[in-house]
Each structure stands twice: as C-alpha cells, then as structure tokens.
C-alpha positions in Angstrom: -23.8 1.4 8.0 -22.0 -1.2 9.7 -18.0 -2.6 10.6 -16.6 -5.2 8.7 -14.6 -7.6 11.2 -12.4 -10.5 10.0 -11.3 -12.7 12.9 -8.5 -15.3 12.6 -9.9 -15.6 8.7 -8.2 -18.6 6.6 -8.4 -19.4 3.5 -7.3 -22.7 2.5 -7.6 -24.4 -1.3 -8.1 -27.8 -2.2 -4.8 -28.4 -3.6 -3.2 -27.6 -0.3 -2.2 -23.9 -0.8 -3.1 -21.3 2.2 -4.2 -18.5 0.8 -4.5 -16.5 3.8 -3.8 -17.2 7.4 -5.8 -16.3 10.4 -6.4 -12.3 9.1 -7.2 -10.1 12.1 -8.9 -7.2 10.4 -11.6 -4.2 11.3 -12.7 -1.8 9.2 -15.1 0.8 11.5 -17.9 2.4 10.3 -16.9 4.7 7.3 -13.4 4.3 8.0 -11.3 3.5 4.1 -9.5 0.6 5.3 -6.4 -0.6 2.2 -5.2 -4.2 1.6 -1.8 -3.8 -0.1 0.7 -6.3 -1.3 2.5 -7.9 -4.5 0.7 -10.3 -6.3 0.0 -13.3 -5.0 -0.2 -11.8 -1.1 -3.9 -12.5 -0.8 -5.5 -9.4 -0.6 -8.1 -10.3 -3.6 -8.8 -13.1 -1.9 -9.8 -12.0 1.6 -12.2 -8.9 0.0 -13.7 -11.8 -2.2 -14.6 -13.7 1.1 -15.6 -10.7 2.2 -17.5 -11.0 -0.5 -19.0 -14.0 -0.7 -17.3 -15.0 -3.7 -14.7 -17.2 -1.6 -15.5 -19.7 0.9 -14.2 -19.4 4.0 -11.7 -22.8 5.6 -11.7 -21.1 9.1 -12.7 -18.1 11.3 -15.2 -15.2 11.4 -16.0 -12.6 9.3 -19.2 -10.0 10.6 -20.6 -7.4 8.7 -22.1 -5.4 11.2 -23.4 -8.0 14.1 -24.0 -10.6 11.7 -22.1 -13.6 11.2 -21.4 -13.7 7.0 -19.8 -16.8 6.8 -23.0 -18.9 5.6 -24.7 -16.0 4.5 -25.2 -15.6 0.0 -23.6 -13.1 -1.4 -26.9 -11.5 -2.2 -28.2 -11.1 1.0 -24.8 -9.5 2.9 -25.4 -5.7 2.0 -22.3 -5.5 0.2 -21.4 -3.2 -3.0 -18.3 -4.1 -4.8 -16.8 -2.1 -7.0 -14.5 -4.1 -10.1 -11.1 -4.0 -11.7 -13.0 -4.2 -15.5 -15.8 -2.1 -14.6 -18.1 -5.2 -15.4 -21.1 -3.0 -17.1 -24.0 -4.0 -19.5 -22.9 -2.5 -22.8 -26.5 -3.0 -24.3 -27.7 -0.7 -21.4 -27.8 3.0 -20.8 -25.6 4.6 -18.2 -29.0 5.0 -15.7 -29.9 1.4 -16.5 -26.5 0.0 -15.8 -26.6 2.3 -12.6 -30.2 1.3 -11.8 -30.4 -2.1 -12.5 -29.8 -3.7 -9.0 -32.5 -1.8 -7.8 -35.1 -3.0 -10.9 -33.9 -6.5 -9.8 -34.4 -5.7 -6.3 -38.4 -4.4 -7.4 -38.3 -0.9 -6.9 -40.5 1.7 -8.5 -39.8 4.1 -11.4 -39.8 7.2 -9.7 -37.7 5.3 -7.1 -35.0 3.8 -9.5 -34.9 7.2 -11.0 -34.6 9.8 -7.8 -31.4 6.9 -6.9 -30.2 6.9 -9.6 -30.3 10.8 -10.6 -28.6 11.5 -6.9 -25.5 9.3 -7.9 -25.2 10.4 -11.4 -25.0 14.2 -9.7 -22.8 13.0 -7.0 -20.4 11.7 -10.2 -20.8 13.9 -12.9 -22.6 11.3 -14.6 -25.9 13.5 -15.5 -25.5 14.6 -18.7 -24.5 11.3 -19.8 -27.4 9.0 -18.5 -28.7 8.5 -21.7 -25.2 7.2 -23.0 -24.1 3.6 -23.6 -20.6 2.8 -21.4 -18.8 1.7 -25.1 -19.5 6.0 -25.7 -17.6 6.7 -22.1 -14.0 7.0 -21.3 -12.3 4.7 -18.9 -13.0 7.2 -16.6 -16.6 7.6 -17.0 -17.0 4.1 -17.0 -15.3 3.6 -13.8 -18.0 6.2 -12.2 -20.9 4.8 -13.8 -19.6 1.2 -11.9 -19.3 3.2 -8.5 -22.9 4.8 -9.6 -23.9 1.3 -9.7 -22.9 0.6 -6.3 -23.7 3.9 -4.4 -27.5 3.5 -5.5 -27.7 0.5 -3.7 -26.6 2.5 -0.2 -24.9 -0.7 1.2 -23.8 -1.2 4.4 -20.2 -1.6 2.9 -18.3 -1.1 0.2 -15.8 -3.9 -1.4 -13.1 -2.3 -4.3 -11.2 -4.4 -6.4 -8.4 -2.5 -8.0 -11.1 -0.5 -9.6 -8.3 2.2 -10.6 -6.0 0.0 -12.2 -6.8 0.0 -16.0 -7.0 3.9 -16.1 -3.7 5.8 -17.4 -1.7 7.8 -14.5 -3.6 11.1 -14.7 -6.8 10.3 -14.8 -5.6 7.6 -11.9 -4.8 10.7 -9.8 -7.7 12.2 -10.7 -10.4 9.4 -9.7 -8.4 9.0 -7.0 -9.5 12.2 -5.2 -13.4 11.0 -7.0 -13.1 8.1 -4.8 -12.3 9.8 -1.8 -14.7 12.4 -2.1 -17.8 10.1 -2.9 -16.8 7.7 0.1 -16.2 10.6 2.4 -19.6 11.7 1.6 -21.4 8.5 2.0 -19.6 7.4 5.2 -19.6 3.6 4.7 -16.6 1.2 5.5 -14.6 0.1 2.9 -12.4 -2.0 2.2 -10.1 -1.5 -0.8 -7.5 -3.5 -2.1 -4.4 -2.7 -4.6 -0.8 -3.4 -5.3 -0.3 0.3 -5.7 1.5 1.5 -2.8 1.0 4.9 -3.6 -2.7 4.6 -3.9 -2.4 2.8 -0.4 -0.3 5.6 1.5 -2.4 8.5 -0.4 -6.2 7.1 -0.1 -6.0 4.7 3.0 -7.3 5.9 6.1 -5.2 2.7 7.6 -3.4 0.4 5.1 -2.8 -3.4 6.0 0.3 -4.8 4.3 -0.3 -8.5 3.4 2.8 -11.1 2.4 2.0 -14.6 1.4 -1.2 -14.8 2.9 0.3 -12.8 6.2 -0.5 -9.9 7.3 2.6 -7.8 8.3 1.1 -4.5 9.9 -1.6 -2.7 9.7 -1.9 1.5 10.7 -2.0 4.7 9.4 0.1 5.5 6.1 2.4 7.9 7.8 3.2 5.1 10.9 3.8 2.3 8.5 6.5 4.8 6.9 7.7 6.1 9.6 8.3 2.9 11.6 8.0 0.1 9.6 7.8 -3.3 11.5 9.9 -5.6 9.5 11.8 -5.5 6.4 9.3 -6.4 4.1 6.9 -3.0 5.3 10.3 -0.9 5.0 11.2 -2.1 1.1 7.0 -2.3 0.5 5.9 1.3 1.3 7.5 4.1 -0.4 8.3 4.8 -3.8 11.8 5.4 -4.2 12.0 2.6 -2.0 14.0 2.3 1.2 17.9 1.5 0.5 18.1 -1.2 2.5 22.0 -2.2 3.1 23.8 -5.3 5.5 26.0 -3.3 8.2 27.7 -3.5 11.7 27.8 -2.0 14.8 30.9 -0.9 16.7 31.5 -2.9 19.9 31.2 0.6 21.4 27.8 1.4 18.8 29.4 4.5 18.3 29.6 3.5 14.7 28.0 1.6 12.0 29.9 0.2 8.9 28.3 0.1 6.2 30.0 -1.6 3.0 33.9 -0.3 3.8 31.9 2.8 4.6 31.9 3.6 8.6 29.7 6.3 10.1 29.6 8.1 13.5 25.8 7.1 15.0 24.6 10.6 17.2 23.1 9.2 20.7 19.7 9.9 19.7 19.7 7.0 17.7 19.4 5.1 20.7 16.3 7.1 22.4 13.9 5.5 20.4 15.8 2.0 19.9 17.3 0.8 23.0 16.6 -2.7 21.3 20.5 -1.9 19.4 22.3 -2.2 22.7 22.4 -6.0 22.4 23.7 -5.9 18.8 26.8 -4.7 19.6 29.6 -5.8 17.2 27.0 -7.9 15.0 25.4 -7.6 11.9 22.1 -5.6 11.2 20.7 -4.4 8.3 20.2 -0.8 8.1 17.6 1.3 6.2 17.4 4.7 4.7 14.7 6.3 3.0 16.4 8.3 -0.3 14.9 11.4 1.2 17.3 11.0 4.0 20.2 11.4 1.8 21.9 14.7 0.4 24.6 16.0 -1.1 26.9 16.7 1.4 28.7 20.1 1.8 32.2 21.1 3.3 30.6 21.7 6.6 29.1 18.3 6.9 31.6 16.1 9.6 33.1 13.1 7.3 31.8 10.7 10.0 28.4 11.3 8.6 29.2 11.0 4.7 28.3 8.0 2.6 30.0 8.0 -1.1 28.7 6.4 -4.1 29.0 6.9 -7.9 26.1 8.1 -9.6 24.8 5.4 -12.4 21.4 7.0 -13.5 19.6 10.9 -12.8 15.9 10.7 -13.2 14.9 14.7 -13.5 11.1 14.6 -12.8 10.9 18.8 -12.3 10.2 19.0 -8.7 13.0 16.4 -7.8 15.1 13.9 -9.2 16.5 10.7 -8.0 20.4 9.6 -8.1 20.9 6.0 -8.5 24.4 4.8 -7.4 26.3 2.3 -6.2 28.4 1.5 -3.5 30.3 -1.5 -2.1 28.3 -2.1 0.2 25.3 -4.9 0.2 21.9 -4.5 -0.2 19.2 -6.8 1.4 16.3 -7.5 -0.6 13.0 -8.0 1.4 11.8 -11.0 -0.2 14.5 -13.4 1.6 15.0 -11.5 4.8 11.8 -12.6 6.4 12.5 -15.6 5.3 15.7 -15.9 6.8 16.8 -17.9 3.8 20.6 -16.4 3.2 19.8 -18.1 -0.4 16.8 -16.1 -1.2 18.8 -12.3 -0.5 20.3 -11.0 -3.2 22.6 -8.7 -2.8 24.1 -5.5 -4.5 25.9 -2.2 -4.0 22.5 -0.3 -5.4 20.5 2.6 -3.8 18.6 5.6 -4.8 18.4 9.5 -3.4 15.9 11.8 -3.9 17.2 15.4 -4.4 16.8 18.7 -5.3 16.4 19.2 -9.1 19.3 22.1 -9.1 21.9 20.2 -7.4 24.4 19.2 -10.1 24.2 15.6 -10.6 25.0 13.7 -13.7 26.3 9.6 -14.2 29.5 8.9 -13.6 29.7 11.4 -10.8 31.7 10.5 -7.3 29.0 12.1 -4.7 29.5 12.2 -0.9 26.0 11.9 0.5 25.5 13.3 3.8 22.8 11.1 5.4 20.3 11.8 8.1 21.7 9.2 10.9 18.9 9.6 13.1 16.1 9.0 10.6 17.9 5.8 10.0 16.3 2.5 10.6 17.6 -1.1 11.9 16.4 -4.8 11.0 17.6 -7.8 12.9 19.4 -9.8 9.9 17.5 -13.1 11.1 14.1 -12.4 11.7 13.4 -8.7 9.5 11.7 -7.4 12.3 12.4 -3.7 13.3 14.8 -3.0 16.2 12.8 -1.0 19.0 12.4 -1.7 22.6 
C-alpha cells in the first residue's frame, strides 16, 4: 500500500490549453479520495497522469516514495479501473480476471487461488466460466474490478467506472465498490461528474473547475461550508438557490429581490466577514432543505413568497420549483467576475414534505432557515467568513 501525492501538478497541451494547474493533492493510504467536476474540469486528466497515460508539463506526482513522473505505466503499481469496462470478449470471466497475472508469469495454481479470491470477494464464482457478452452491465463492471483487485496494487485509479449502468443497479455497485475497497485498504482515487456519487462514496471529495481545484474535504464540510460559489451550486442535488441581495446599513436585514428579511444575530457568530458589507450587494445561498412552508406562527420578517411553477412528488419528498422576483446568480460567471457570463432569474427549488399541499400555480410563503443561510462576495465567489 502506498499514498498517492500530486504536488503543484500541470498539465499543459501542445496547442496551448492548461489542462490542469498546479493540483495540490494526497490521497493516504486506503483513504477513497473523489475528483468531481463538469466536463471539461480536468479530473480525467489528472488520474490519467496519475496514470501514466498523460505526460506531465510540471510538478511531482509520488506513488508511495517514488517519484512517477518518468516512470512507464507498467512499472507504477497502479490498477485502474474503466468507464467501458475494457474486457476480452473472446476470454472467460477468470481469464479476463487473470490475465495480467499470466502476462506478469505467474503459475496456474497462483493465477487460480487470485483469481478464485476476487471472484468470491464479487460474486463472480459461479460465473467464471462465463464470457463478459453473457454478463449484465453489472457483472461486467465486477469482473473489470476482479481484474484489478488480483493484481493487489499499491493503488487504485477509477474512471467513471459506474457511469454506463442504469440508476439502481448504480446504487447498488455503489455500496460493491465501497465494500471491496474498504476491504482491501488501498488509496484510491476516483473520479466522476456525479455529485452524488462524490458526497455518498468519497472519504474526501476535491472539487475541480477549469483545471482548478476549488476545495477539497469531507462531503459533509464542502456542504456545509462551501468555499466559493461554484462548491455551493456544484454539491447538492436540489442545488443551492443561489439569489443577488443586500444588506441593511444596520445588517439587520437582507433584501432579497423586493423581498426583505430580518437576519437573527447568530448569523454573524460564524461570519463576522459580513460586518464590512454593510449596505452592499452579496449574493446569498440557501439549500432547498432550508426552506418550508411557513405557518401563522412564523414572524413575516422571516417569510420568502414565491409562486409554485412545477411539484416533483418523489414519495419521501418532493421539490417545489417557483419563482420569485428576485435574481439568481449562476456559478459559472461569478468566479469569473464577468457580470456578462451571470445569468440571471427569479428561479429556486424547495424540498418538502410529500403531505404538505402544494400544487403549480400556488402563492406559497416559505419560511426560511436564516441562520443556515450562506453569503458570497458578488466579485470574487468566495464564501464570507472571518
């Protein structure tokens, strides 16, 4: 077993585009480290230098003590595990499973004690004897971690391996993956655009944008404080309603839209950062848990209203989309601060109980959790704090 270290790692292409820039990444021994991002963000690239796949224009990356970046893909104790599974169909399930090892010159009874321990590890026993076009998507995906357990790597590299299989059996292979890396204790590193796969598998998740990486901690931090814009509107599904606002020269209030709400003084323990953004513009951020339907007790001062466009009924919640007058902040341009890149619109979502009465059309007062809110200097993105 070893750490996989990525210090100040660039990745620069011919044609002048930066893939990634100076990555600061560790992933400890046996530690499920996620890269997470939208397309284009890098992640694929940096586990393919990783790898050995990609070359690398400037920094470190160790595998244990070992400098990598010189070192042949063959030779840096590295499993990865594929997007398209990537198996012989002319082969058997053991000799897809076995075959680095028959490469590698091992003997019979060797090939066949590893590769009887990862089909039992998988589930895979009763269909060694099967070719992978006889398999389900599942299966297949198993027999391609098979393939890569036998080798008992120092690290484990995983493309998006879940991403061809349908949403249940997703879930399902999920908890597979887990389970078998759990077991075997190596670092991995494991990258896909699936958020929910990153807050639900990661151990820590790093958030990559254009090549950058925005944060990097455990799933609950980045949702609980999210360090920029971009982390806020990236992780969580219902995403963050993200809106442009104002504090009161007093920041007793924030105005939201023609909406203006009564801020409780515990919004300012944790953020004394606000005090200098009196009478200016932030944008403000709430997750849709954070807002329900609000009852005759609530205090007005702490009640948003919206019109209901769509109800999503999912069983054990649904989500109200509405919209309000006030304007919404896409991530994309705020860290950008390019005013032309943020689109804006009166558009949010809340996630509420399945029995309250909801239904499009509907003028609701929300009653919203004030000091679950979060703030974002307009300019830079970044979280207001300290």
């Amino acid at each position: 077993m070893a750490t996989i270290s990525l210090d100040k790692i660039s990745k620069t292409y011919p044609n002048g585009f930066q893939a990634l820039r100076e990555l600061d990444l560790e992933v400890a021994e046996g530690e499920f480290m996620i890269l997470v991002g939208p397309s284009g963000c890098g992640k694929t690239t940096a586990l393919r230098m990783v790898a050995g796949l990609e070359d690398i224009t400037s920094g470190t990356l160790k595998i244990g003590e070992r400098v990598m970046n010189d070192v042949s893909p063959r030779d840096r104790d590295i499993a990865m595990v594929f997007q398209n599974y990537a198996l012989y169909p002319h082969m058997s399930v053991s000799q897809n499973i076995g075959f680095s090892l028959t490469l590698r010159g091992y003997t019979k009874l060797q090939i066949a004690g590893r590769v009887g321990g990862a089909a039992s590890m998988l589930g895979l026993t009763d269909w060694l004897p099967q070719r992978p076009g006889q398999l389900s998507g599942g299966q297949r995906q198993r027999v391609a971690m098979g393939r890569a357990i036998v080798r008992e790597p120092s690290a484990f590299l995983m493309d998006e391996p879940l991403s061809n299989l349908d949403a249940k059996l997703r879930m399902q292979m999920r908890a597979e993956v887990l389970r078998t890396q759990r077991r075997l204790g190596v670092a991995t590193l494991y990258v896909t655009h699936d958020q929910i796969e990153a807050m639900t598998m990661g151990d820590r998740v790093a958030v990559l944008r254009s090549g950058v990486l925005q944060q990097c901690d455990r799933p609950q931090v980045l949702y609980d404080r999210p360090t920029n814009v971009f982390v806020a509107a990236f992780i969580g599904s219902p995403a963050m309603n993200l809106f442009e606002a104002v504090l009161s020269e007093d920041l007793g209030t924030v105005k939201i839209g023609s909406q203006t709400l009564s801020l409780p003084s515990t919004v300012f323990t944790e953020r004394p950062g606000l005090k200098a953004y009196a009478n200016d513009k932030v944008v403000v951020g709430l997750r849709p848990e954070d807002l329900t339907v609000a009852t005759a007790a609530e205090q007005p001062t702490s009640i948003f209203n919206a019109d209901v466009e769509i109800v999503e009924a999912l069983g054990s919640e649904q989500l109200v989309h509405f919209t309000t007058d006030a304007r919404r902040v896409r991530a994309e341009g705020a860290l950008d601060n390019d005013a032309d890149d943020i689109t804006r619109s009166g558009e949010g979502v809340a996630r509420l109980d399945p029995r309250v009465p909801v239904a499009p059309g509907d003028r609701v007062s929300f009653a919203a959790v004030l000091d679950r809110m979060h703030f974002f200097d307009v300019a830079t993105g970044l979280a207001i704090r300290t």
